[in-house]
ZADO-1210 file (C-alpha; in nm, 4 decimals, padded with zeros to 6 digits):
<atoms>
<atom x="00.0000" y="00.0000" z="00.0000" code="UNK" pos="1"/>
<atom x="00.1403" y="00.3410" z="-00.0465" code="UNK" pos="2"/>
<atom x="00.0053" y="00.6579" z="00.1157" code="UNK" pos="3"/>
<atom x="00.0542" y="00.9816" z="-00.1285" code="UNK" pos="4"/>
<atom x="00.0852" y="01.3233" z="00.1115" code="UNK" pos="5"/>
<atom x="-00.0940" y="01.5040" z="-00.1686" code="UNK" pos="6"/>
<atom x="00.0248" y="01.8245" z="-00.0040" code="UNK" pos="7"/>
<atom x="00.3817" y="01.7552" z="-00.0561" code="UNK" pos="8"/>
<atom x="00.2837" y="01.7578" z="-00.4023" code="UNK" pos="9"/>
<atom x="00.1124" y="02.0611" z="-00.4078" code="UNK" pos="10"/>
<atom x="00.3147" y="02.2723" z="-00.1677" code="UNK" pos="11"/>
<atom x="00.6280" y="02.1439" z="-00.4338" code="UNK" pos="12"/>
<atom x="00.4490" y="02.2614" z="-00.7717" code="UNK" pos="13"/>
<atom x="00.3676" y="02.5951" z="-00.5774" code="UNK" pos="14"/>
<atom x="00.6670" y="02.6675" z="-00.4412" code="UNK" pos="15"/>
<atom x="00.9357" y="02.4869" z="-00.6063" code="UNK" pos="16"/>
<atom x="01.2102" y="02.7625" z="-00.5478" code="UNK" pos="17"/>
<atom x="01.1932" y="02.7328" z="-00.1505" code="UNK" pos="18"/>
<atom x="01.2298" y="02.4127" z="-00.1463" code="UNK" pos="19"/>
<atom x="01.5273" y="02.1670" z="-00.0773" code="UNK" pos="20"/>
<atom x="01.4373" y="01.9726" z="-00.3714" code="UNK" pos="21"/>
<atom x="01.3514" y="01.8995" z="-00.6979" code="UNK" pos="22"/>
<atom x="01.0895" y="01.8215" z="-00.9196" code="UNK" pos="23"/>
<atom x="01.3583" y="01.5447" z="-01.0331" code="UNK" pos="24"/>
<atom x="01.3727" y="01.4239" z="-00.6362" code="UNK" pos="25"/>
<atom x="01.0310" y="01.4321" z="-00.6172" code="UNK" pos="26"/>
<atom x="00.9469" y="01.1982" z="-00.9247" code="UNK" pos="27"/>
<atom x="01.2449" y="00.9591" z="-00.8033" code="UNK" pos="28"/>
<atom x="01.0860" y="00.9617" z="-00.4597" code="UNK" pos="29"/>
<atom x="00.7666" y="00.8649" z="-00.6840" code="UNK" pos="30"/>
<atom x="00.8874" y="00.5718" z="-00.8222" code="UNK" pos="31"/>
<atom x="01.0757" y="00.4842" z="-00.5272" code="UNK" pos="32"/>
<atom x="00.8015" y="00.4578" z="-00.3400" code="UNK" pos="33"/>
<atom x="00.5819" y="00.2585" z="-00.5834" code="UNK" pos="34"/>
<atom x="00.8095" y="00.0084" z="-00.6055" code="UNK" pos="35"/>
<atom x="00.8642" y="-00.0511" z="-00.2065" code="UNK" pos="36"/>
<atom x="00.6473" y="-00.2468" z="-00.0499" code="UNK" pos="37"/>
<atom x="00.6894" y="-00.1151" z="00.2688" code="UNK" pos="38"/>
<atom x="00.6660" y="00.2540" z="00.1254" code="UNK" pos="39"/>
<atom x="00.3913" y="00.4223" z="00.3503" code="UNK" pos="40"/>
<atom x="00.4739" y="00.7808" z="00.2749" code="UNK" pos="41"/>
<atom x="00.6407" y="00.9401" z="00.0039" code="UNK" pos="42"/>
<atom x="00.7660" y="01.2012" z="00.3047" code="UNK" pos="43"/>
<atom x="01.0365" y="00.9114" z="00.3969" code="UNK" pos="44"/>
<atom x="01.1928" y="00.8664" z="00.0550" code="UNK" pos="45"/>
<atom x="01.2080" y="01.2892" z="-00.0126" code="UNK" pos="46"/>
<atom x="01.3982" y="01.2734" z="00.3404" code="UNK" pos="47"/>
<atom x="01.6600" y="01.0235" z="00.2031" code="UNK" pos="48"/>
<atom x="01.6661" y="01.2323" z="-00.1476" code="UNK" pos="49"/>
<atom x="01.7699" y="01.5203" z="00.0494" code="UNK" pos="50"/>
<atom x="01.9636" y="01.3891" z="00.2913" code="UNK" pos="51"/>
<atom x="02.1719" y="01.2090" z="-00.0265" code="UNK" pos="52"/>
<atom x="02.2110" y="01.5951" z="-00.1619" code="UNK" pos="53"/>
<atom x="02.2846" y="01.7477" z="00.1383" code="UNK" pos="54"/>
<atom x="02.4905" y="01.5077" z="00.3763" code="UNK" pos="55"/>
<atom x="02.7429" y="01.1532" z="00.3998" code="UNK" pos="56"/>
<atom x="02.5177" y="01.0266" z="00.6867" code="UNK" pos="57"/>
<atom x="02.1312" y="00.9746" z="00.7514" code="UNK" pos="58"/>
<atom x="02.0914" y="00.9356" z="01.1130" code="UNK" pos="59"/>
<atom x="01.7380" y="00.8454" z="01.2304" code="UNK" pos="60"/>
<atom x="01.4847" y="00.6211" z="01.4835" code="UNK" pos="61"/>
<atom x="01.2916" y="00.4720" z="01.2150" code="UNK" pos="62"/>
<atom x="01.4136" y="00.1449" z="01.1110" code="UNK" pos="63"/>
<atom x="01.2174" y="00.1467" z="00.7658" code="UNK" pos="64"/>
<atom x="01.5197" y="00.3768" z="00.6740" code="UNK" pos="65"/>
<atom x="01.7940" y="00.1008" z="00.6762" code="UNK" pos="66"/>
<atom x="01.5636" y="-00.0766" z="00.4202" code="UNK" pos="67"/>
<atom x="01.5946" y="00.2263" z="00.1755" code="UNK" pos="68"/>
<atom x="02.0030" y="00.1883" z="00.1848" code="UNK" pos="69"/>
<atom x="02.0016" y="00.0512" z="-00.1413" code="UNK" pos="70"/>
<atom x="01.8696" y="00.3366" z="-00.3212" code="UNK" pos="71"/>
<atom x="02.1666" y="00.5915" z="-00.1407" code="UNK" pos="72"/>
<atom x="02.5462" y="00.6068" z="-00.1200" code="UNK" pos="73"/>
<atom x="02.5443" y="00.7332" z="00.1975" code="UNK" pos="74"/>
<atom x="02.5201" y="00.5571" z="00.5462" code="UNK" pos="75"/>
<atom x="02.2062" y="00.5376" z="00.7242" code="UNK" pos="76"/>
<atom x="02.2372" y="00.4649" z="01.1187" code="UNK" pos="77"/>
<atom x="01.9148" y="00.3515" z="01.2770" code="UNK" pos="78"/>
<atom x="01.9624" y="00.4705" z="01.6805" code="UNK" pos="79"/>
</atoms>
């Protein structure tokens, strides 16, 4: 099952500019989640887009993360 935030969607068309993303991350984090099984909101996978852009590490509590190190080169450290 996969739950689409619709306003992610709409808050990204809209304001695009003041984002940390792209429309690019944003179709990625699409398919991404699509294709997981375990994807319950496209708000995870922009996290790891971003977090790819922006750092070497993804540290986080959620352990759904750790399954989602396939689609990153960076480490992800579940606490």
């Amino acid at each position: 099952m996969v739950y689409l935030d619709t306003n992610i969607l709409i808050y990204a068309s809209i304001y695009q500019d003041a984002t940390n993303y792209t429309k690019t991350m944003l179709q990625e984090a699409f398919v991404i989640c699509l294709e997981d099984d375990k994807c319950t909101s496209i708000n995870d996978i922009l996290h790891l887009k971003i977090a790819t852009q922006e750092a070497t590490k993804l540290i986080t509590y959620d352990k759904y993360f750790k399954s989602l190190q396939k689609y990153t080169p960076i480490e992800i450290v579940v606490l």
